[in-house]
C-alpha positions, 0 to 999 in steps of 0.5 A: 541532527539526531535520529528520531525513530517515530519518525522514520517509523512514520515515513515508512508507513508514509511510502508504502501508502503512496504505494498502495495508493498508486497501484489502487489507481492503476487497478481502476485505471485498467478496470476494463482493459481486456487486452494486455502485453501480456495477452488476456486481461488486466489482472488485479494487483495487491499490495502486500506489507511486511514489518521492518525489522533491524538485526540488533543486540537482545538488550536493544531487541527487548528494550524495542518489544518493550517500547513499540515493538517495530522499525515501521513498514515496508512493501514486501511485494506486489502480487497479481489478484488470482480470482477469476475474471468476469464473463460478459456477453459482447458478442461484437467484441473483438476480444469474444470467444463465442460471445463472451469478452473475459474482463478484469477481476477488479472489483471497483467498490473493493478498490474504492475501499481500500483507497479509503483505508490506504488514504486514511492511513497515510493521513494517520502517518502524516499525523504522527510524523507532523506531532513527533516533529513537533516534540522534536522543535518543543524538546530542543526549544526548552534548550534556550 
């Protein structure tokens, strides 16, 4: 079996969107959680990319500029959203200081966003994944 670099390039993209995806699920999951381990409530959290890069030869290096330019994408770190948090006023609530309750700074229509374009990018590496294996069985087949 050979390596096949689109396609590592696709299951890179493919993992970190599954990641992506999933702590898009655990923001809306914790939209109202006013209390935490931690104390206070839920903050947002993001999800942030880097491009993988491979240390190579400059010959390799100028050949790959020339060809894609990249080893895929990985998920270099997943930070806390520091906007602030909303004030509601409930005063019956057991989280109230002079009846305003702090709520999460997850902005729901935001999150619903961006699992659009988290689910549509992981579609977009399936796609490109499913068509280089494609090529792959075509390529081997012209052997017969």
């Amino acid at each position: 079996m050979f390596e096949n670099s689109s396609m590592n390039i696709s299951a890179s993209g493919l993992a970190a969107n599954q990641l992506w995806m999933n702590v898009i699920a655990n923001n809306i999951a914790n939209a109202n959680t006013t209390r935490t381990p931690q104390g206070g409530p839920y903050r947002s959290e993001i999800v942030n990319f880097q491009a993988v890069e491979q240390p190579m030869s400059f010959q390799t290096t100028l050949g790959q500029a020339m060809a894609y330019g990249g080893d895929g994408v990985e998920v270099s770190s997943i930070t806390q959203d520091s906007s602030p948090f909303q004030l509601v006023y409930d005063p019956s609530s057991p989280d109230a200081v002079n009846g305003y309750v702090k709520m999460p700074n997850v902005d729901i229509a935001t999150q619903m966003v961006d699992l659009v374009q988290a689910s549509r990018a992981y579609e977009a590496n399936a796609t490109a994944f499913d068509a280089a294996k494609q090529m792959d069985i075509s390529a081997l087949s012209i052997g017969k």
